[in-house]
N, C-alpha and C positions, 0 to 999 in steps of 0.2 A: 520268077518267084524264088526266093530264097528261106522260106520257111512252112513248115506246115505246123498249123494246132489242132489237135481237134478236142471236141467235146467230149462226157463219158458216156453217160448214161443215153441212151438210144444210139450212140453211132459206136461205141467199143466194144458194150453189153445191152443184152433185152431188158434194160429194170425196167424203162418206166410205165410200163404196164403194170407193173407189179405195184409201182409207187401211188397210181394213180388209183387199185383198188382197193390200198390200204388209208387212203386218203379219202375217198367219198363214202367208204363204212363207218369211218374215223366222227368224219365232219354228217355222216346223217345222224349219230348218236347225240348229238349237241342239235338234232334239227334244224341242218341244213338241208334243203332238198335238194341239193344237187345229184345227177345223174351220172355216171362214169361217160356217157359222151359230152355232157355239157364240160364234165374236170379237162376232158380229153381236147376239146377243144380250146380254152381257156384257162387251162393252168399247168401244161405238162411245160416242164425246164424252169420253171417257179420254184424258190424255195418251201420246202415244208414250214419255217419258220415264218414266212412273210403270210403264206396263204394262210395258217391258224389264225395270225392275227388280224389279217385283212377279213375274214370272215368270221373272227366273234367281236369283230366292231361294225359290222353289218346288220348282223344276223343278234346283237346285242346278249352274248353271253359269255361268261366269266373260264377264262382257260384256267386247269389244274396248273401249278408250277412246274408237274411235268410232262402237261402236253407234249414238248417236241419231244421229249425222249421217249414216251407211249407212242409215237408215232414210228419213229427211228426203230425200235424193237421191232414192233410186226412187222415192218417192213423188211427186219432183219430174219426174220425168223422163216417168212415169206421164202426171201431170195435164196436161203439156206438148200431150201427144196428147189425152186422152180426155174431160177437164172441159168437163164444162155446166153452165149455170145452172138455179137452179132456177126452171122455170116459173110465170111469172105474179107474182112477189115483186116486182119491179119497180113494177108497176104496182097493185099494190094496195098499197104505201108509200105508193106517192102519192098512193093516194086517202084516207089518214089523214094528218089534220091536225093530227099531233100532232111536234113534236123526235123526234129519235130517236137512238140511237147503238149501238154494236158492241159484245158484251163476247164474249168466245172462250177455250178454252184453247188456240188457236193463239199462237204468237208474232206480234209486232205487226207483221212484215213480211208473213209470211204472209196476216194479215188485209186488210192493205193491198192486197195482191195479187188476193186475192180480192175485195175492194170492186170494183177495178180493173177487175174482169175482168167483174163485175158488171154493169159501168158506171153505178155508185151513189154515186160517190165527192161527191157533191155532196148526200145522204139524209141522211149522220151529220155535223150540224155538233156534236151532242153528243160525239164521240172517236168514240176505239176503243178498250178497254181488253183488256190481254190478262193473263190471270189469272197465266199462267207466270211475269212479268214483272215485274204490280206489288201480289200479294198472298202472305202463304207459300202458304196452300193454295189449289188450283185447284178446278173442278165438280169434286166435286160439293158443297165444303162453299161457303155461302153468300158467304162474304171478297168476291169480286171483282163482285157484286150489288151488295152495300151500298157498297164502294168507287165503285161506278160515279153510284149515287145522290148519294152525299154529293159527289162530282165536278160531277155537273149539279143540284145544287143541289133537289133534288127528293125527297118522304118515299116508299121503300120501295112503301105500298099505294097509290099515282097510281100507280104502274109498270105496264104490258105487257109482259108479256115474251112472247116466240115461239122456243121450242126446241123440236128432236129427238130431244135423249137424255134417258134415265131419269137421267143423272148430272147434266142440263143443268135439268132440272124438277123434282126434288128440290132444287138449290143455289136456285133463284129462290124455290121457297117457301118454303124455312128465311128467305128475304132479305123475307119476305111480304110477296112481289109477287103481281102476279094473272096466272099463265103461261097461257099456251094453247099446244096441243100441235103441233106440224104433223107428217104421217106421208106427206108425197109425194115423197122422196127415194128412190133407188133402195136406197140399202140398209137399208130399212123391212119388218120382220119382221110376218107376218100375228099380229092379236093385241096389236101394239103399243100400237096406240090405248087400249084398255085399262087397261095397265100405265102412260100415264100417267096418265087417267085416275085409280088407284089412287092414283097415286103425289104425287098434289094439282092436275094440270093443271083449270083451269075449265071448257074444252072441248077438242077435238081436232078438228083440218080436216087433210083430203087434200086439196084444193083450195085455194088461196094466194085466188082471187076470194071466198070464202067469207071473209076477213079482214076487209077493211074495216066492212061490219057488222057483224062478232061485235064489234068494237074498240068499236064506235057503241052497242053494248045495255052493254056491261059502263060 
C-alpha cells in the first residue's frame, strides 16, 4: 500500500447523525415519511443535494430555491453545539506511515472545517477532494476515487481507503481500491458491518486502534 484516503464525515467526525436528523425533520415537513432509521439505513454518505431531489420527484413536491441551503444551515447550527470527533482516528493516522488525503461528498469548505475541527489539518498533505465539486457524479459512483488517485499520482489498487457508507464503499471498489469499513460512528445501524462486508469492504473495525495493523497486513 502506498496511499491512504479516507472519508469525512463518520470516519474523521461524528456528523452524520447529526445530518441524518436534520434531513428527516427537513423531508417530514414536505411529507415524506421517512423514519431517521429508514434515512439511516438508506441514505447516510448521499448528498443533501441528490436526496432533496430524489425525494421531491418521488414524493411529487416542489423544492424552495433554497432548499439546500435551509438544509446546510441547521445542519450547521446543529454541529456548532453537538459535533465530536471520531474517537481514536487521530492517532491511528499517525501511526500509519503512509501520505494520506480527503476525498468526501461534502463540499471543500465543509471538509476543511472538519479537518479543522479534527485537528488534522496537517495528515492530508495529499488534498482534499470533494466530489460535489470536481467530478459529475458523487459516491457512490467511483469519479472522485480515480480522480483523487490520478491527483496524487498513485495506481487505484496501492489505495486504502476507510469509509462508513454503503454508497462510500461501493464508489472505492468500483475505483479498485482496497477499502475497509469503519462502523464506530453514532449513526451505525446494528448489521452494518455486514453489508459492507457484502458490498466489497476487505475488513470492517469499530475500533479506529484496530487500523494501523490491519493497514500493516493488507
Amino acid at each position: 500500500m502506498k496511499y491512504l484516503i479516507s472519508d469525512c464525515d463518520g470516519v474523521l467526525i461524528d456528523s452524520e447523525i447529526i445530518a441524518a436528523r436534520v434531513m428527516v425533520q427537513y423531508l417530514n415537513e414536505f411529507g415524506v415519511p421517512i423514519t431517521l432509521n429508514e434515512y439511516l439505513q438508506n441514505c447516510s454518505g448521499k448528498t443533501f443535494s441528490g436526496l432533496l431531489t430524489s425525494f421531491s420527484r418521488e414524493y411529487c413536491f416542489t423544492l424552495p430555491e433554497n432548499a439546500l441551503q435551509v438544509a446546510e444551515d441547521r445542519h450547521m447550527t446543529i454541529a456548532e453545539k453537538e459535533l465530536q470527533v471520531i474517537k481514536g482516528t487521530k492517532d491511528a493516522y499517525k501511526a500509519i506511515p503512509l501520505p494520506k488525503a480527503v476525498v468526501s461528498n461534502g463540499w471543500h469548505r465543509h471538509i476543511e472545517m472538519a479537518v479543522k475541527f479534527a485537528q488534522m489539518e496537517d495528515m492530508f498533505e495529499g488534498g482534499i477532494f470533494s466530489a460535489v465539486e470536481v467530478v459529475p457524479n458523487p459516491k457512490p459512483a467511483p469519479d472522485v476515487y480515480i480522480y483523487a488517485a490520478e491527483k496524487v499520482g498513485v495506481d487505484p489498487k496501492d489505495v486504502v481507503v476507510i469509509e462508513d457508507s454503503k454508497s462510500g464503499v461501493i464508489s472505492g471498489v468500483a475505483a479498485g481500491m482496497n477499502v475497509i469499513g469503519f462502523t464506530g460512528a453514532s449513526h451505525i445501524l446494528d448489521g452494518h458491518d455486514e453489508i459492507l462486508l457484502e458490498l466489497g469492504a476487505k475488513a470492517v473495525i469499530s475500533d479506529m486502534k484496530e487500523l494501523p495493523e490491519l493497514v500493516k497486513k493488507l
